[in-house]
C-alpha positions as CSV (number, residue, x, y, z in Angstrom):
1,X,77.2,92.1,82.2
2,X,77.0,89.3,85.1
3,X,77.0,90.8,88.2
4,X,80.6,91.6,90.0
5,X,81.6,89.6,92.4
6,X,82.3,90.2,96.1
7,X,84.4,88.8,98.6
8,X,82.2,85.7,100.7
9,X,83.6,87.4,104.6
10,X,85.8,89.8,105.9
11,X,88.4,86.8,106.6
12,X,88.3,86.2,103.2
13,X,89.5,89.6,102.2
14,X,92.0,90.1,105.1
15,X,93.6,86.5,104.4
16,X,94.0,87.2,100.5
17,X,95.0,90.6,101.0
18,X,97.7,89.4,103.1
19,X,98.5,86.5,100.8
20,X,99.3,89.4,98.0
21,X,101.5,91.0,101.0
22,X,103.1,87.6,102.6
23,X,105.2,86.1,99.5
24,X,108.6,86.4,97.7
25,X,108.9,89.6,98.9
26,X,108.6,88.8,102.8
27,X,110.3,85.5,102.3
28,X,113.1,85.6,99.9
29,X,113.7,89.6,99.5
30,X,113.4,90.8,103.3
31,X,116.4,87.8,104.9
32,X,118.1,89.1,101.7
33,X,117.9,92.8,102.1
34,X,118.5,92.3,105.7
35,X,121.6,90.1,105.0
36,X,123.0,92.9,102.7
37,X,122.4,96.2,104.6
38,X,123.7,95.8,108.0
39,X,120.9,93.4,109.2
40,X,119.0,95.3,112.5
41,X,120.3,98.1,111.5
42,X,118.2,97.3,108.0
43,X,115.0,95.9,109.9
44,X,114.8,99.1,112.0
45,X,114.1,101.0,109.6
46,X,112.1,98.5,107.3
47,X,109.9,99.0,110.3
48,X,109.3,102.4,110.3
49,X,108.9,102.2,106.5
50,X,106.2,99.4,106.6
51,X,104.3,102.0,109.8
52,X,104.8,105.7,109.0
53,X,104.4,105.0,105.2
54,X,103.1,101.6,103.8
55,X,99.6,101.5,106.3
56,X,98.9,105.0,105.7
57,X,99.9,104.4,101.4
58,X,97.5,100.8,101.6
59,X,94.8,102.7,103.1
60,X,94.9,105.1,100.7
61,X,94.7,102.4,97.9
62,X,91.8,100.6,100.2
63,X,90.2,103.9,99.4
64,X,90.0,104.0,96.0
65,X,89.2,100.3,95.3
66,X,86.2,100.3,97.2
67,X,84.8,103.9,96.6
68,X,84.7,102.8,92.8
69,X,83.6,99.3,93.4
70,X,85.8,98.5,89.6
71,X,89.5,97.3,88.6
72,X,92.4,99.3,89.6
73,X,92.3,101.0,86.0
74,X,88.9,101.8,85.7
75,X,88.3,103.2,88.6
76,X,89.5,106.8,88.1
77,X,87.0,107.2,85.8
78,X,84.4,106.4,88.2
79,X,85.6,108.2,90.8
80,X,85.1,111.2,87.9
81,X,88.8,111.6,87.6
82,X,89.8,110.2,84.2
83,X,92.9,111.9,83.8
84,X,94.3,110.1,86.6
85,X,93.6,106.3,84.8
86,X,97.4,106.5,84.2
87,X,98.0,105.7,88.3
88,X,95.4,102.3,87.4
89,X,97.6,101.8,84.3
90,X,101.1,102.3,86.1
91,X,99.9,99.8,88.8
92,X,98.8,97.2,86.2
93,X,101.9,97.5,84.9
94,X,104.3,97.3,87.5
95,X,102.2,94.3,88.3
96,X,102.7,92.9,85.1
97,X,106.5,93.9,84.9
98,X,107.0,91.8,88.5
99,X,105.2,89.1,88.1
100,X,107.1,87.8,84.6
101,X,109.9,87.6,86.9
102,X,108.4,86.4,90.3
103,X,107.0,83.4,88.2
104,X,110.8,82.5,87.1
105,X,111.6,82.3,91.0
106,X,108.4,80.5,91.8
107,X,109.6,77.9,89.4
108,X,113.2,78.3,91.3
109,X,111.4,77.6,94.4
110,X,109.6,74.4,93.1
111,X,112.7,73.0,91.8
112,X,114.2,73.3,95.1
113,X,111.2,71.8,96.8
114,X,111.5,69.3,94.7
115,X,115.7,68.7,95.0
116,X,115.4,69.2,99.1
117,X,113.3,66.1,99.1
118,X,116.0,64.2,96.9
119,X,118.9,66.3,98.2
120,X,119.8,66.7,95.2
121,X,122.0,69.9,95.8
122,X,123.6,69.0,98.7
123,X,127.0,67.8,97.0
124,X,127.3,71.1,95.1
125,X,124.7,74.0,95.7
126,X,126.2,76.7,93.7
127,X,126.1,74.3,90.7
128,X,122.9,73.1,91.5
129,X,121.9,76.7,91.4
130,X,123.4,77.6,88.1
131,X,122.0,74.2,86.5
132,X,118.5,74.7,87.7
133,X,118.0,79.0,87.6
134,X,118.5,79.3,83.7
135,X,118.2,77.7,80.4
136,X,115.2,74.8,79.1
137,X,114.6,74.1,82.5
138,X,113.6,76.8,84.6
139,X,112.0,78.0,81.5
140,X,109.6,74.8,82.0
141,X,109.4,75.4,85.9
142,X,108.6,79.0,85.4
143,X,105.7,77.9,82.9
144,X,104.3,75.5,86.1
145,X,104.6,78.2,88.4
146,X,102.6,80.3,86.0
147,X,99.8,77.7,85.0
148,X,99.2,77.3,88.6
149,X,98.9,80.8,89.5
150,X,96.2,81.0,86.0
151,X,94.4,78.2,87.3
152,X,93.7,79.3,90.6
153,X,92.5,83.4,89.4
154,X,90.6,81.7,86.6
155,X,87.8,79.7,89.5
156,X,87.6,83.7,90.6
157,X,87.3,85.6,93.9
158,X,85.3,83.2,96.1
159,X,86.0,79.9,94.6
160,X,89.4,80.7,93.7
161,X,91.4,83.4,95.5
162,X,89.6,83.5,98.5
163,X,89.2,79.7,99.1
164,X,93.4,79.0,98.7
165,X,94.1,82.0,100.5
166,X,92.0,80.7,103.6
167,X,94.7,77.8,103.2
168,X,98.0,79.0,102.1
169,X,98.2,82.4,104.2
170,X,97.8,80.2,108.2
171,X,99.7,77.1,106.5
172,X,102.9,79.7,106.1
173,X,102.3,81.1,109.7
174,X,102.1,77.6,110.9
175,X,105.4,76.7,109.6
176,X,107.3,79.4,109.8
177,X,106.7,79.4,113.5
178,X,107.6,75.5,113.4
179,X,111.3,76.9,111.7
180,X,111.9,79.6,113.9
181,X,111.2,77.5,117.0
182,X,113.1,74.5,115.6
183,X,116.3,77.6,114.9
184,X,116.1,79.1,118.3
185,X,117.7,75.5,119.1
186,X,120.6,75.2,117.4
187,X,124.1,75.6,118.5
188,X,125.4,79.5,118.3
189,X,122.0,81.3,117.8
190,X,123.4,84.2,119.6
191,X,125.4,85.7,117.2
192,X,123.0,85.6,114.8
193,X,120.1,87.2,116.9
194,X,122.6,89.3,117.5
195,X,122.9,90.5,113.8
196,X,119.5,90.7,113.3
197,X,117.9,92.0,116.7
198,X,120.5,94.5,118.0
199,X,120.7,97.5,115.4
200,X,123.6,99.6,115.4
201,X,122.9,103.3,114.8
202,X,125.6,104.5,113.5
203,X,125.5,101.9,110.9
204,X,122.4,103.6,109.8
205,X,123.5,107.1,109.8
206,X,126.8,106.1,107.7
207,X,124.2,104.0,105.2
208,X,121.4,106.0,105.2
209,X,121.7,106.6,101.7
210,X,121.2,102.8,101.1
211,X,119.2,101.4,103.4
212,X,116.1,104.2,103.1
213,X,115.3,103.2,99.8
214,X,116.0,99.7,100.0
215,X,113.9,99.4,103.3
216,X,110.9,101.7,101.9
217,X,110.7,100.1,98.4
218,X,110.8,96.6,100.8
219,X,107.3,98.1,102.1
220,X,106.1,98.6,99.4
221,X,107.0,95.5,98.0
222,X,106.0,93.3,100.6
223,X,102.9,95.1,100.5
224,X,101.7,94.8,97.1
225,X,101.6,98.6,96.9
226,X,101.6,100.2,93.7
227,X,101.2,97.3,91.7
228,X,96.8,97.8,91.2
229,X,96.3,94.5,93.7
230,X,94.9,96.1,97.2
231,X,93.0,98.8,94.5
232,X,91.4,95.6,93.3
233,X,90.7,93.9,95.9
234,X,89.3,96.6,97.8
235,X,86.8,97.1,95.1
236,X,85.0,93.5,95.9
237,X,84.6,94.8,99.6
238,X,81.4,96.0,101.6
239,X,80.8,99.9,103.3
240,X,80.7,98.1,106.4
241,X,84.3,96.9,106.5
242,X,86.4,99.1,108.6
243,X,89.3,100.0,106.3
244,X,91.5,101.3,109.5
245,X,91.1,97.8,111.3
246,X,91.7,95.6,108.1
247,X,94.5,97.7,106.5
248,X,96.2,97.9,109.6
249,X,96.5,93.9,110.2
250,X,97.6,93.3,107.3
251,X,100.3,95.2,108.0
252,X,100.7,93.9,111.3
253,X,100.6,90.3,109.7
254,X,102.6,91.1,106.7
255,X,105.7,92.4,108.8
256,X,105.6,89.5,111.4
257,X,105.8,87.1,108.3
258,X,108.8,88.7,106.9
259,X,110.5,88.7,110.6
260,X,109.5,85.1,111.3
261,X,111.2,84.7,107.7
262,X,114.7,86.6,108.8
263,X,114.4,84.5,112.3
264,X,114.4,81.3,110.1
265,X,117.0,82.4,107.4
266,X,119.9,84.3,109.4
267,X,119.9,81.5,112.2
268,X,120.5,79.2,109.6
269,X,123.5,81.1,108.1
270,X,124.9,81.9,111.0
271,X,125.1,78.5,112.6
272,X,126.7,76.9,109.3
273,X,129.1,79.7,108.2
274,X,129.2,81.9,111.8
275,X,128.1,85.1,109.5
276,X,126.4,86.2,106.3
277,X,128.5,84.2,104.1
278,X,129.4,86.1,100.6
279,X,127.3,84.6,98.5
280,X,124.2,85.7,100.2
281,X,125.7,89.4,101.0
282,X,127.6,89.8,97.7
283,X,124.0,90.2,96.4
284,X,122.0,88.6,92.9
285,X,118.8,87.1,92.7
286,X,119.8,83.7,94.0
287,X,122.4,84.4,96.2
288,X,120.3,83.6,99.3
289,X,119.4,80.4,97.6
290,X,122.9,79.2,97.3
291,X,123.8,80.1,100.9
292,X,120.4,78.1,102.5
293,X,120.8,75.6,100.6
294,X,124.5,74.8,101.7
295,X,123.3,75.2,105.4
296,X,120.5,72.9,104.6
297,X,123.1,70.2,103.0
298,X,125.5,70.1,106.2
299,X,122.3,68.9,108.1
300,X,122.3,65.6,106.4
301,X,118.7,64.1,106.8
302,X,117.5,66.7,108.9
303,X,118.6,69.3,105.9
304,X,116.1,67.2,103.4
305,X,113.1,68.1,106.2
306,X,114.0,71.0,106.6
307,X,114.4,71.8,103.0
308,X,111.0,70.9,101.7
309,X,109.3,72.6,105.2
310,X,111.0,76.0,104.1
311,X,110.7,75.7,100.3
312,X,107.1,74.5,100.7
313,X,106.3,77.8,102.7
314,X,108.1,79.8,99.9
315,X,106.4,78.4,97.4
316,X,102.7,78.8,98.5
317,X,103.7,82.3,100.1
318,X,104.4,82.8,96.5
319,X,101.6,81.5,94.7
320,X,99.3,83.7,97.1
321,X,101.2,86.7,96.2
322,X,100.8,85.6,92.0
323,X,97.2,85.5,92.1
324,X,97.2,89.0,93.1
325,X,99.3,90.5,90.6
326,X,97.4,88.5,87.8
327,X,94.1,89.4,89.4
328,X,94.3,92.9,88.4
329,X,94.5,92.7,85.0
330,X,92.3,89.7,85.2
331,X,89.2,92.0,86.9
332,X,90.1,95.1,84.7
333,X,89.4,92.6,81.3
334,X,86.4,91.1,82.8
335,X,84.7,94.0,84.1
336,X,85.3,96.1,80.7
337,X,84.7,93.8,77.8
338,X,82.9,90.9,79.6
339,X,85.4,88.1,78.5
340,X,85.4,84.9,80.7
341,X,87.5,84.9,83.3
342,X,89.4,81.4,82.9
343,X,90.7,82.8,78.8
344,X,91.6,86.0,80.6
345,X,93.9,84.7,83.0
346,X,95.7,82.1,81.0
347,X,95.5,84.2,77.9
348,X,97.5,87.0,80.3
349,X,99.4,83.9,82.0
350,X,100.7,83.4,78.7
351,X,102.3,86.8,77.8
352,X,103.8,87.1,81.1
353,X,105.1,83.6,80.6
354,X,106.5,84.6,77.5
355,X,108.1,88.1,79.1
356,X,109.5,86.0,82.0
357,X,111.3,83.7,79.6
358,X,114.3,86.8,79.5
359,X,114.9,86.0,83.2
360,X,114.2,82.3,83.0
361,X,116.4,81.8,80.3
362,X,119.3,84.1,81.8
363,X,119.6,85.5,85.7
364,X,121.2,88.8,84.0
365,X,117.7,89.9,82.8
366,X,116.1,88.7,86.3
367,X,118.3,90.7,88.2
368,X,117.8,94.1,85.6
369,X,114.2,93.5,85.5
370,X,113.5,93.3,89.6
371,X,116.2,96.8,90.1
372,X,113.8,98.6,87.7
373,X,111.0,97.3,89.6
374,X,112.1,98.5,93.1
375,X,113.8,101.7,92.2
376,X,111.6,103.6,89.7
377,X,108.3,101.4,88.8
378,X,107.0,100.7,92.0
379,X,108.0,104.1,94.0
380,X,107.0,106.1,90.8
381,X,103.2,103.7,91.0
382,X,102.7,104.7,94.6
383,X,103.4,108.4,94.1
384,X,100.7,109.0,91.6
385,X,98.5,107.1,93.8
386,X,99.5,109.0,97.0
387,X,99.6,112.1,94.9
388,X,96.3,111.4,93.8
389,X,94.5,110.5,97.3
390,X,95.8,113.4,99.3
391,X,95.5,116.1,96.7
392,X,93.0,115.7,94.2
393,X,90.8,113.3,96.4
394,X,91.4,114.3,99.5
395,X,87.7,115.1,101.3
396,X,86.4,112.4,99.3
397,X,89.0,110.0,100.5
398,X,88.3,111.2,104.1
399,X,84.3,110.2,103.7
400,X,85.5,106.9,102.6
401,X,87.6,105.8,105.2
402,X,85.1,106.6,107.9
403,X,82.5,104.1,106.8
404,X,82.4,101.2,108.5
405,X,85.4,102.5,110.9
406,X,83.5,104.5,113.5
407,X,86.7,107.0,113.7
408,X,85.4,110.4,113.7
409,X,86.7,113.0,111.6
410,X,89.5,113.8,112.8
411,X,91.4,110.4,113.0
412,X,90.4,110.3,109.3
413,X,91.9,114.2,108.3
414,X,95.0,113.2,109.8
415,X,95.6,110.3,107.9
416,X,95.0,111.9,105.4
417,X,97.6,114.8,105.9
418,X,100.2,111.8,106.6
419,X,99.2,111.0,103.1
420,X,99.6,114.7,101.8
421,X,103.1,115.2,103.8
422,X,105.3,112.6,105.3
423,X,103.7,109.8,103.3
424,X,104.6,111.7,100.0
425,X,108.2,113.4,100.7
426,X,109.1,109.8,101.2
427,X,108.4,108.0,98.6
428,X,109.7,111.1,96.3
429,X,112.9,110.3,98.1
430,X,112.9,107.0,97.5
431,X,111.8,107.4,93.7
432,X,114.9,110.1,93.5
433,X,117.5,107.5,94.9
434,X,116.3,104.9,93.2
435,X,116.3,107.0,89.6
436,X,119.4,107.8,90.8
437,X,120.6,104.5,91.2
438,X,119.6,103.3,88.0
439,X,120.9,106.3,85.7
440,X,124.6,105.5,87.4
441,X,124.3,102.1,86.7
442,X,121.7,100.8,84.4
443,X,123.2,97.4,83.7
444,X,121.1,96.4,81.1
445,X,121.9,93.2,79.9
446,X,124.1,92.1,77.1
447,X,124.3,96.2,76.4
């Protein structure tokens, strides 16, 4: 078998790792989530989520990647715990599950790109919505979006990942700083800084059934936790990494993406409609769509700019997030039968292709599919894998996350006891609500 790769410099795996983390989720989920749960009220505890739960949860998956040096599924079994390959197949899956449907809004995202330059929603962007988000033709953008995320995994870690990561993850800093500057600048900002920067408490303590989950499966999420992508990418790392420094700025970076996002997004709506308009806090997959898109239209010329600036961030934070998800499976193929990589990735490009044609084809299934994701499959993925790393790993784990740190033991034990406590009440929590959730109100489609 050909020797595995690894990753060319640290940059290289901090800037892809936080390319998984910086995509759809950051950009089109969090101005979302934050639109429809009370706004600072919603980010407050996003926060807290993303610090007391999703560094201590990615370090934990940092931990197993690179201790086994293999694929997210594989590497229970190296570690000499075989029984717990299910957490490796859970993630894969999830994965798998997500990224049938992120590649139907990548194509979404294109097609806007595409119709800011043109402006060809500005006379009607709720019908250009429904013309463009099902049927033959995001069926044929979602199959782009998908070739192109193939393409990219199939030139492998250095030459493919790591090189357009080095370019997409400071190209969406860049502009999202241009946006939020050029926001700060328009007319009746306040109110909408207002909304998003000012929490109100007792919001949060009459919603905290709502919010919590919402704002912890958002970590995760925006994270790439549970899903087998920070497993696998840890694996192509060195002993000499510090997993403490790296894990914690991708955190850092991954949450000021997601704000720079809602400073962009609420701004906008604001300004144009002087609150969340309904379309964007009456919830669905494209609702946020339809309500940017109408602020972009009053803008005239300046909308079309401003259109294919925010669009083109979305789409390459969502490509760098795509290569991740299909990376896993990808590395846990190549490493275990020794097929090439490129017919790995496009052979697996085209089964999620053909999954994702459900939520291309109607929104019905889009929306179904991403409610399953956040409430059971991704909570349920990172509580094996927390489960896992704080009580059947646990001194293991400890020796791992020293190396390359220079924390003593001590630091280490009490992450790891966040891991074995806090960490794991919860996500249960957030599993429970979510199951919850789901059993009250499946919604499955066309049942």
């Amino acid at each position: 078998m050909a020797e595995r790769e690894t990753w060319a410099s640290r940059l290289g795996f901090i800037l892809a790792a936080v390319g998984s983390a910086v995509g759809l989720g950051n950009i089109w989920q969090f101005p979302f989530k934050t639109a429809t749960e009370g706004g600072a009220a919603f980010v407050v505890v996003y926060l807290v989520a993303a610090l007391l739960l999703g560094l201590p949860a990615i370090l934990g998956e940092f931990v197993i990647g690179r201790r086994a040096n293999l694929n997210a599924v594989e590497a229970f079994d190296r570690l000499d715990h075989p029984a717990w390959t299910i957490v490796g197949a859970m993630g894969l899956l999830t994965g798998l599950w997500i990224l049938s449907y992120y590649s139907v809004v990548g194509g979404w995202v294109t097609r806007y790109l595409l119709g800011s330059a043109t402006g060809a929603y500005f006379a009607a962007p709720a019908a250009y919505f429904g013309r463009v988000s099902m049927g033959w033709e995001a069926v044929a953008f979602h199959g782009a979006f998908m070739a192109a995320t193939a393409g990219i995994v199939a030139f492998g870690i250095e030459d493919g990942i790591e090189k357009a990561t080095k370019l997409m993850v400071p190209s969406i800093l860049v502009m999202l700083v241009g946006l939020a500057v050029y926001a700060s600048t328009l007319n009746g900002v306040g109110a909408a800084y207002e909304f998003y920067l000012s929490p109100d408490f007792g919001f949060i303590a009459d919603n905290i059934g709502s919010i919590v989950p919402y704002a912890v499966s958002q970590a995760f999420f925006s994270l790439s936790l549970g899903m087998g992508a920070m497993i696998t990418y840890a694996s192509y790392l060195g002993d000499d990494d510090s997993l403490f420094a790296d894990g914690g700025l991708i955190v850092v970076l991954n949450t000021s993406v997601g704000l720079l996002a809602g400073l962009v997004v609420i701004p906008l709506l604001f300004v144009q409609f002087g609150t969340v308009p309904d379309a964007a806090a009456g919830g669905g997959a494209g609702a946020l769509f339809i309500s940017v898109a109408q602020a972009f239209a009053t803008l005239g010329v300046a909308g079309r700019v401003l259109g294919v600036l925010f669009f083109g961030v979305v789409l390459v934070a969502a490509l760098s997030s795509a290569i991740s998800l299909l990376e896993v499976v990808t590395a846990y193929v190549v490493d275990n039968y020794g097929y090439s990589r490129p017919a790995t990735a496009f052979s697996f490009g085209g089964v999620l292709f053909a999954l994702g044609t459900l939520s291309a084809w109607n929104t019905a299934w889009l929306d179904w599919f991403d409610s399953l994701a956040y409430g059971v499959l991704l909570p349920l993925s990172v509580l094996l894998g927390v489960v896992f790393v704080g009580w059947v790993y646990g001194p293991a784990a400890v020796d791992e996350i020293k190396k390359g740190s220079g924390t003593g033991t001590t630091f280490a034990t009490a992450w790891l006891w966040s891991v074995r406590t806090y960490v794991l009440i919860g996500v249960f929590v957030t599993l429970y609500l979510g199951v919850t959730d789901i059993y009250a109100a499946p919604a499955i489609p066309f049942v």
